[in-house]
py3Dmol code that shows the C-alpha trace and the ligand (Angstrom):
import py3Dmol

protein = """\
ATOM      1  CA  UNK A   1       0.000   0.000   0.000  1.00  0.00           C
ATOM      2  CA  UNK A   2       1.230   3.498  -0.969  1.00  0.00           C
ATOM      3  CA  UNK A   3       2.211   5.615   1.770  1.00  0.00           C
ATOM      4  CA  UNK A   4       2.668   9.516   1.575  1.00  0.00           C
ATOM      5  CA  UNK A   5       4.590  12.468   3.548  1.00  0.00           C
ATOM      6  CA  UNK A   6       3.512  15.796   3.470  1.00  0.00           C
ATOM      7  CA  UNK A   7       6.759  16.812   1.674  1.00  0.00           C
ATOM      8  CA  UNK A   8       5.758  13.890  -1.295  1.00  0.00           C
ATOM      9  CA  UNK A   9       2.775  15.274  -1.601  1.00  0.00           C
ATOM     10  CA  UNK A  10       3.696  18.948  -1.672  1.00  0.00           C
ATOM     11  CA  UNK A  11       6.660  17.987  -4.379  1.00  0.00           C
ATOM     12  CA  UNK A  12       4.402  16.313  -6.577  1.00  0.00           C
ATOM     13  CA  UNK A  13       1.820  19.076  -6.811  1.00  0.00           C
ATOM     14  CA  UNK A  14       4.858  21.855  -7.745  1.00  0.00           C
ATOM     15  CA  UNK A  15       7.011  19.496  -9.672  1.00  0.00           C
ATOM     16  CA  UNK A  16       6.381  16.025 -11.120  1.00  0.00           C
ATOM     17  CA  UNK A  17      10.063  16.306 -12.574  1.00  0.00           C
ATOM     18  CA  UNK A  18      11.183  16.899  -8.785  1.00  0.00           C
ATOM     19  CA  UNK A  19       9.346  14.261  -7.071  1.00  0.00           C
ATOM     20  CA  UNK A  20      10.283  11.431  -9.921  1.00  0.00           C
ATOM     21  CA  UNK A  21      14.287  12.578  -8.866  1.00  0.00           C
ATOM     22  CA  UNK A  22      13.438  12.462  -5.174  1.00  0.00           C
ATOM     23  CA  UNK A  23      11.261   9.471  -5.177  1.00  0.00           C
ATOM     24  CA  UNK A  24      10.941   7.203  -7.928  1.00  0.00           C
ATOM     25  CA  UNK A  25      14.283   7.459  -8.910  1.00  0.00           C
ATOM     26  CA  UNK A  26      15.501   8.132  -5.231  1.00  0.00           C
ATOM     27  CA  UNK A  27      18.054  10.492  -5.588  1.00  0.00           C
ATOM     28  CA  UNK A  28      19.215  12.477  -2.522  1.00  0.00           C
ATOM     29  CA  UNK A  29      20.150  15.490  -2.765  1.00  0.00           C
ATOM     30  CA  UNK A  30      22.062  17.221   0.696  1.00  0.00           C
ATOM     31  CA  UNK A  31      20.944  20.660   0.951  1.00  0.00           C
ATOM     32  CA  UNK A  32      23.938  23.121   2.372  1.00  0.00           C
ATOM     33  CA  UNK A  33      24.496  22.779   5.896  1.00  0.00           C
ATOM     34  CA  UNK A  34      24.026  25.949   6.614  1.00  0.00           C
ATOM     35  CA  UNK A  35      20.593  26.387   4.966  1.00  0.00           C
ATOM     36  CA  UNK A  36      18.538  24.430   7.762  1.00  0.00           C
ATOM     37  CA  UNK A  37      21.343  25.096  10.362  1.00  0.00           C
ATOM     38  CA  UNK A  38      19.044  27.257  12.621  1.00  0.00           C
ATOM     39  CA  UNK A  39      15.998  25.816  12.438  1.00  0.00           C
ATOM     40  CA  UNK A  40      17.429  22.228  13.341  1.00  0.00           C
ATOM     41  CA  UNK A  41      19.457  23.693  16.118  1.00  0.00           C
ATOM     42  CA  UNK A  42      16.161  25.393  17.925  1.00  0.00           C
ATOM     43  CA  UNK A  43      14.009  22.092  16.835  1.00  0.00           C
ATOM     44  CA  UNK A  44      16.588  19.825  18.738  1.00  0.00           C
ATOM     45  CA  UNK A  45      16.706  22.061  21.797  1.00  0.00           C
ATOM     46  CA  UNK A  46      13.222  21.950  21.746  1.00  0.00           C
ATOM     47  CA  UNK A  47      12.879  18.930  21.436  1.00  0.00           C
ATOM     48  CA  UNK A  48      15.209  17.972  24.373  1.00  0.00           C
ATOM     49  CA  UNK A  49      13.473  20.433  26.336  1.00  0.00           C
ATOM     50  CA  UNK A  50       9.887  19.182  26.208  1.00  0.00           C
ATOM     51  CA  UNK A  51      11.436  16.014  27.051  1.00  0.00           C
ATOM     52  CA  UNK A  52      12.640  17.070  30.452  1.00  0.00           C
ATOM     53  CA  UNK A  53      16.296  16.552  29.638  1.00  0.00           C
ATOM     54  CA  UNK A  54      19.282  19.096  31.023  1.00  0.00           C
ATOM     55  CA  UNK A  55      19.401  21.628  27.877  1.00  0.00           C
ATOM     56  CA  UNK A  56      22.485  23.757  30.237  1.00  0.00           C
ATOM     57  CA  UNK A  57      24.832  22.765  28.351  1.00  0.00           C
ATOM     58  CA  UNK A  58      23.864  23.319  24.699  1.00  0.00           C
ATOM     59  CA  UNK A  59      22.724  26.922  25.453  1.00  0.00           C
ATOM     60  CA  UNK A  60      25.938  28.444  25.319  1.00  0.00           C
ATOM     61  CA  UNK A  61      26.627  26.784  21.939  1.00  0.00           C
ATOM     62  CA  UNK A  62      23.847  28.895  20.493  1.00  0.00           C
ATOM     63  CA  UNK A  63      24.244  32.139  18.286  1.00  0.00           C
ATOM     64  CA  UNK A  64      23.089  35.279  19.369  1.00  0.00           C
ATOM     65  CA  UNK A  65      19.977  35.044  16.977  1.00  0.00           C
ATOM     66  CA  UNK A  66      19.325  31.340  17.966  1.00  0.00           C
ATOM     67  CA  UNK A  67      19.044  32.667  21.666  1.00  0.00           C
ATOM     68  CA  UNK A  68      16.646  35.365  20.710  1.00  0.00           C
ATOM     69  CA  UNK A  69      14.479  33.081  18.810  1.00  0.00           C
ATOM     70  CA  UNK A  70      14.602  30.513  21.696  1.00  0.00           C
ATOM     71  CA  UNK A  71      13.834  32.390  23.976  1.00  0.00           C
ATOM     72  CA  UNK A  72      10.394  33.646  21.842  1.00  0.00           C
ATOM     73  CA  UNK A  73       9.838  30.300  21.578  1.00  0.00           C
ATOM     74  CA  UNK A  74      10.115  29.663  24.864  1.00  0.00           C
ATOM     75  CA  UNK A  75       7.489  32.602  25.752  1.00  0.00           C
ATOM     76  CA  UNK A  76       4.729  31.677  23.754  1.00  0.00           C
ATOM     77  CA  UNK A  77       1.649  30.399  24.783  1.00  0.00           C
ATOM     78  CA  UNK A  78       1.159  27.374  22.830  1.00  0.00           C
ATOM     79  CA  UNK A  79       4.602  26.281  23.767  1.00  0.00           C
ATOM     80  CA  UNK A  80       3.862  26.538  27.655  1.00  0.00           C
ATOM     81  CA  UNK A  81       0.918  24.452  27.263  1.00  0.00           C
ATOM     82  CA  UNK A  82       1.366  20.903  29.166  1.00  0.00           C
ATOM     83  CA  UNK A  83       3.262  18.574  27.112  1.00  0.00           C
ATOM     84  CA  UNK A  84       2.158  15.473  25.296  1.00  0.00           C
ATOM     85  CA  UNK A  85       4.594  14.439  22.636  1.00  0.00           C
ATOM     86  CA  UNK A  86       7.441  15.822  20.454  1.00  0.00           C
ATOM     87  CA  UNK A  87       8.868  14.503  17.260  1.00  0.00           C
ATOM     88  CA  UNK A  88       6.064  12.353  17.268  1.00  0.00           C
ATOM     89  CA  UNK A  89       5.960   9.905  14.097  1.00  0.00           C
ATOM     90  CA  UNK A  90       2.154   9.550  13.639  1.00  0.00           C
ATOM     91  CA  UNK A  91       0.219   8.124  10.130  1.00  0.00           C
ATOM     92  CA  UNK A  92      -3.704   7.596   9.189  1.00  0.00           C
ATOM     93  CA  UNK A  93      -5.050   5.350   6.717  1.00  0.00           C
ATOM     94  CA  UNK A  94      -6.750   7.147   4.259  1.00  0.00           C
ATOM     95  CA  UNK A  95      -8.988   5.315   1.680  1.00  0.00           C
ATOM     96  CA  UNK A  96      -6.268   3.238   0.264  1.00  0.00           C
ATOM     97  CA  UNK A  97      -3.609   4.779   1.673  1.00  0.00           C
ATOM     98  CA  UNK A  98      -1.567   5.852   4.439  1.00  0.00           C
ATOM     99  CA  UNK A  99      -0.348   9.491   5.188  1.00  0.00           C
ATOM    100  CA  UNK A 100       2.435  10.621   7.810  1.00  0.00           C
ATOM    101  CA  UNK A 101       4.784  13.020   9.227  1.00  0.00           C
ATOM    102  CA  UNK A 102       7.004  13.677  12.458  1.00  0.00           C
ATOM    103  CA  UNK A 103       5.096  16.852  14.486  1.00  0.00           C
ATOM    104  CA  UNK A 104       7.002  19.042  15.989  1.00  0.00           C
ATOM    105  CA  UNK A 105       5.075  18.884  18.896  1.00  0.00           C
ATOM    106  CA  UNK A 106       1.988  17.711  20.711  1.00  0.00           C
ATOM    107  CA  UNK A 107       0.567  20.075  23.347  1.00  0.00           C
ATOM    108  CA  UNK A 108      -2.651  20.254  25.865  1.00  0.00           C
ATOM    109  CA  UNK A 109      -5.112  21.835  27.757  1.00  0.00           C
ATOM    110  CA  UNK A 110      -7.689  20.051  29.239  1.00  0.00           C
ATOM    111  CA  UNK A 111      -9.308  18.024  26.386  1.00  0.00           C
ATOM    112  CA  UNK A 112      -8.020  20.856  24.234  1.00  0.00           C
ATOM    113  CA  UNK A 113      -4.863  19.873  21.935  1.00  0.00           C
ATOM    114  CA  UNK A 114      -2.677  21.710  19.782  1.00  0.00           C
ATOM    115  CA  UNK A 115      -0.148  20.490  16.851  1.00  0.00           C
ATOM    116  CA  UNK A 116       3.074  22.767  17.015  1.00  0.00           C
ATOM    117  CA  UNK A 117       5.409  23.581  13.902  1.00  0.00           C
ATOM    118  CA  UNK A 118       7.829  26.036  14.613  1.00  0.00           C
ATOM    119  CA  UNK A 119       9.085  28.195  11.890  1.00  0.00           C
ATOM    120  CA  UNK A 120      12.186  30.031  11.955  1.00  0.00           C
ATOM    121  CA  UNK A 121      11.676  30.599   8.239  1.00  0.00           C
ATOM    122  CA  UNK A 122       8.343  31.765   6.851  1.00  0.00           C
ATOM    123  CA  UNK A 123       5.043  29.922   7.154  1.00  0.00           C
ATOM    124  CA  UNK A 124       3.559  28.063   4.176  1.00  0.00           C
ATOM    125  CA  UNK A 125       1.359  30.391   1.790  1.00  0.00           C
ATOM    126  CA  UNK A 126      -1.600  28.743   2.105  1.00  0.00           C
ATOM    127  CA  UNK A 127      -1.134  27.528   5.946  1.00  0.00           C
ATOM    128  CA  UNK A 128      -5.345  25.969   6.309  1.00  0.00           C
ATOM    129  CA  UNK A 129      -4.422  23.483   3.066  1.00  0.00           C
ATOM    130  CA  UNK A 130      -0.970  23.359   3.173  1.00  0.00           C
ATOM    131  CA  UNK A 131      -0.378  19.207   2.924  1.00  0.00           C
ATOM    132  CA  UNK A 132       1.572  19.612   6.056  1.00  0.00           C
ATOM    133  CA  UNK A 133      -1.594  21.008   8.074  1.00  0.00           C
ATOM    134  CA  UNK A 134      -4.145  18.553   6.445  1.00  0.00           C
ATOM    135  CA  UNK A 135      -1.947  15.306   7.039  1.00  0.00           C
ATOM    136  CA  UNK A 136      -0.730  16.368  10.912  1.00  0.00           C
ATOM    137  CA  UNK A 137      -4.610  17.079  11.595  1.00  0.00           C
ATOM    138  CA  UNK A 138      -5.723  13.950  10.031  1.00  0.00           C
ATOM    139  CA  UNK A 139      -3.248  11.796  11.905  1.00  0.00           C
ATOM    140  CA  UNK A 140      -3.879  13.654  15.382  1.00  0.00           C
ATOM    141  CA  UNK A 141      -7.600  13.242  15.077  1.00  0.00           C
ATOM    142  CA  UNK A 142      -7.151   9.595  14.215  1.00  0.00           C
ATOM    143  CA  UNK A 143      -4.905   9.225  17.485  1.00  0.00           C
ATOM    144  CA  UNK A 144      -6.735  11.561  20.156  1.00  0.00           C
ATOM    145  CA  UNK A 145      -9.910  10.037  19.652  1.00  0.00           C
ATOM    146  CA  UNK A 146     -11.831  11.680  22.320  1.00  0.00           C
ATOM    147  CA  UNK A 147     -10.784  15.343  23.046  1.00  0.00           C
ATOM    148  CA  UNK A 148     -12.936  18.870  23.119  1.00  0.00           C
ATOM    149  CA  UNK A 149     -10.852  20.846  20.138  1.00  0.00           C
ATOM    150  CA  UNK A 150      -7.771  20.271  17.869  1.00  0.00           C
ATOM    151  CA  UNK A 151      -5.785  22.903  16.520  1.00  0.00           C
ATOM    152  CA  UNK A 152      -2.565  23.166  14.179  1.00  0.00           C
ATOM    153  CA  UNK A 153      -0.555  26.447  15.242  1.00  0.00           C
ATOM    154  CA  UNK A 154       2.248  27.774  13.447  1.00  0.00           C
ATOM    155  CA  UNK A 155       4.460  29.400  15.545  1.00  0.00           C
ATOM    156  CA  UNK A 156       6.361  32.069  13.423  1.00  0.00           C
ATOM    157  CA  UNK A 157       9.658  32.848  15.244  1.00  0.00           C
ATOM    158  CA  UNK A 158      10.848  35.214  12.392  1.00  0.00           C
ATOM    159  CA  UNK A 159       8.261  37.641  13.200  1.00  0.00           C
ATOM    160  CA  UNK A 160       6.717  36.463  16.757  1.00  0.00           C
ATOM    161  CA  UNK A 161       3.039  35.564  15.658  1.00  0.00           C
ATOM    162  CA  UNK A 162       1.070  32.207  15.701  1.00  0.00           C
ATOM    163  CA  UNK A 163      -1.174  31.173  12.625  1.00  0.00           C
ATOM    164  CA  UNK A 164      -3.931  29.183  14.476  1.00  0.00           C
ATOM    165  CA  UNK A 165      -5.990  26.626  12.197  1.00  0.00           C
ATOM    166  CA  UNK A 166      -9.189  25.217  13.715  1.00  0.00           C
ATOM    167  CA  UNK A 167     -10.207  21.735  12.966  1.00  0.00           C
ATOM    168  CA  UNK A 168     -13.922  20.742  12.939  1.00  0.00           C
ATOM    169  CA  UNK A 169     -16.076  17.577  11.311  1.00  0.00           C
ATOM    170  CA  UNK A 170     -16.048  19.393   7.837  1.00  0.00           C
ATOM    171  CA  UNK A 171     -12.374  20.430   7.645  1.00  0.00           C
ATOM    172  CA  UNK A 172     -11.897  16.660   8.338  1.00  0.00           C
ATOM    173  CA  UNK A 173     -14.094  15.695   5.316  1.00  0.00           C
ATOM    174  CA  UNK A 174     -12.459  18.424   3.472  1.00  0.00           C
ATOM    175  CA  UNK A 175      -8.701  17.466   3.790  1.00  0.00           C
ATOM    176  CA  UNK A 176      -9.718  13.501   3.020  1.00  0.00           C
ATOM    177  CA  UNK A 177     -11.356  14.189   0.398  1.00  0.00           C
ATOM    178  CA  UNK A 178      -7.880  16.496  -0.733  1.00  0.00           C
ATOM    179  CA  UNK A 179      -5.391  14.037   0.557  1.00  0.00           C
ATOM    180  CA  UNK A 180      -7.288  11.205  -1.423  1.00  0.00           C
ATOM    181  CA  UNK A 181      -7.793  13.195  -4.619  1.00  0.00           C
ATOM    182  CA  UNK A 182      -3.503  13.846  -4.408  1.00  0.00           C
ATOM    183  CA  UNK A 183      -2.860  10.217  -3.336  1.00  0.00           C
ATOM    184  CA  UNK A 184      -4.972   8.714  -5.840  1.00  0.00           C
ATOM    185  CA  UNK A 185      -3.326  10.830  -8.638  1.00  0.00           C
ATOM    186  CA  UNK A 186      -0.043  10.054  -7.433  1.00  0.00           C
ATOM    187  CA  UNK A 187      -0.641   6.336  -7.685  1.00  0.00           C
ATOM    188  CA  UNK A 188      -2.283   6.567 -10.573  1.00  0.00           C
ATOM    189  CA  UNK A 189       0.285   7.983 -12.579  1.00  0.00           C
ATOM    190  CA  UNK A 190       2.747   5.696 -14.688  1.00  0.00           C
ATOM    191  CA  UNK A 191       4.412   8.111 -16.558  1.00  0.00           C
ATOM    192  CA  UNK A 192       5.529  11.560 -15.031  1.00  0.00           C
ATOM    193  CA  UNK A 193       5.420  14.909 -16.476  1.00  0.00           C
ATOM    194  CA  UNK A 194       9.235  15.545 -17.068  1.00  0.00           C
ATOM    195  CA  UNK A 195       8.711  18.381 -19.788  1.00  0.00           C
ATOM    196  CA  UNK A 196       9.303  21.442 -16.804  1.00  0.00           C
ATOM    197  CA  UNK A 197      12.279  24.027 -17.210  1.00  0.00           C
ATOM    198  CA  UNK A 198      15.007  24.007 -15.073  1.00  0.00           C
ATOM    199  CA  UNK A 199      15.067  26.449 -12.741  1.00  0.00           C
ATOM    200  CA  UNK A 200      17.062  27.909 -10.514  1.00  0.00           C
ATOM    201  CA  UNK A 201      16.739  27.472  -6.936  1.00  0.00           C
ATOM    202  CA  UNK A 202      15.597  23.609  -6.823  1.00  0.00           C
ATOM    203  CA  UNK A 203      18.673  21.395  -5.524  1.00  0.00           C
ATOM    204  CA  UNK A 204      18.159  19.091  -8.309  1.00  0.00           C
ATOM    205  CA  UNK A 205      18.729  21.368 -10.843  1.00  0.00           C
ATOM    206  CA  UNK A 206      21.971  19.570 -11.834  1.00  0.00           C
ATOM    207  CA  UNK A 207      19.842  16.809 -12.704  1.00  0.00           C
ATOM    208  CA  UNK A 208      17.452  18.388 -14.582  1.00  0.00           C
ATOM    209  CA  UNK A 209      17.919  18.196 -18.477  1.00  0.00           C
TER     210      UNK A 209
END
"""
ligand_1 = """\
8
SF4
S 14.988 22.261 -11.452
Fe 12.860 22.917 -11.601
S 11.995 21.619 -13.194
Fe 13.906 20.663 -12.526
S 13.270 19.248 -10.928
Fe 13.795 21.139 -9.926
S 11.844 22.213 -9.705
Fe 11.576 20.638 -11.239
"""
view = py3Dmol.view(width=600, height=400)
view.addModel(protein, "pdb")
view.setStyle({"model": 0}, {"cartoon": {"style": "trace"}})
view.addModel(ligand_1, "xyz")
view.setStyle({"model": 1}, {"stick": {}})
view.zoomTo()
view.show()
């Protein structure tokens, strides 16, 4: 059975050239160090911190703008919720498929939850139908079961601000009936669309012909 990530789905709506180098093909690409640098150095300490463990000692190791955006992380409200999970794997079987992701985190109140995805960069154009959003939701709803409200914030540490997306019965209906319609096209096709330009900033552009 096919199985889907938010970042499959995403590639194969901008770029069926793309995801047939990434994923059919399975060529990897490493993207400069430097590019995700920041965000993967705030997502591990917060990470580590959720989970209770002694975060003294990577502090110091931070840059000046890494401490300023930790520490906006570290005042927001969503992030001072009470804990539940973080870097939690979850998936949902959709139709005939599965979808899944890693959240950044899992937070409560009450029977009220919240999906957190900090950004450091910006947040995704369209963040209510963004695959990421619709997939996260999905799986969370499938896993909670029984709570009073689910929501997916995006926590934008560039400029301070939280993008809150509500999820009710016919958002749910709404993203399967997306997430099948993207799945189903994906499986469905046998021979990729391979006539896009080149462009510039895609890190497969040395591939592309
Ligand atoms: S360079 Fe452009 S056309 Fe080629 S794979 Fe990347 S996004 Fe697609």
């Amino acid at each position: 059975m096919n199985s889907f990530s938010p970042n499959m789905l995403k590639t194969f709506e901008n770029c069926q050239k793309k995801y047939y180098f990434k994923y059919v093909q399975n060529i990897s690409v490493p993207q400069p160090v430097s590019f995700f640098e920041k965000g993967k150095n705030i997502h591990a300490l917060a990470n580590y911190y959720l989970k209770g463990a002694d975060i003294s000692k990577l502090l110091p190791a931070l840059s000046p703008e890494e401490k300023q955006i930790w520490q906006k992380l570290l005042e927001n409200e969503f992030f001072q919720k009470t804990y539940v999970n973080s870097e939690y794997n979850l998936s949902a079987k959709i139709n005939d498929f599965w979808v899944g992701g890693r959240l950044d985190a899992l937070m409560k109140d009450g029977d009220d939850y919240f999906i957190l995805d900090y950004k450091t960069g910006a947040i995704p154009k369209n963040p209510e139908y963004d695959y990421q959003t619709m997939v996260y939701l999905i799986c969370a709803d499938r896993v909670l079961k029984n709570y009073n409200s689910l929501k997916f914030i995006y926590i934008d540490l560039k400029n301070n601000k939280n993008y809150v997306i509500d999820f009710y019965s016919e958002k749910k209906v709404q993203y399967v009936e997306y997430l099948t319609k993207i799945c189903n096209k994906i499986s469905q096709t046998l021979e990729f669309d391979l006539s896009s330009e080149k462009c510039k900033f895609c890190e497969y552009a040395k591939f592309c012909y």
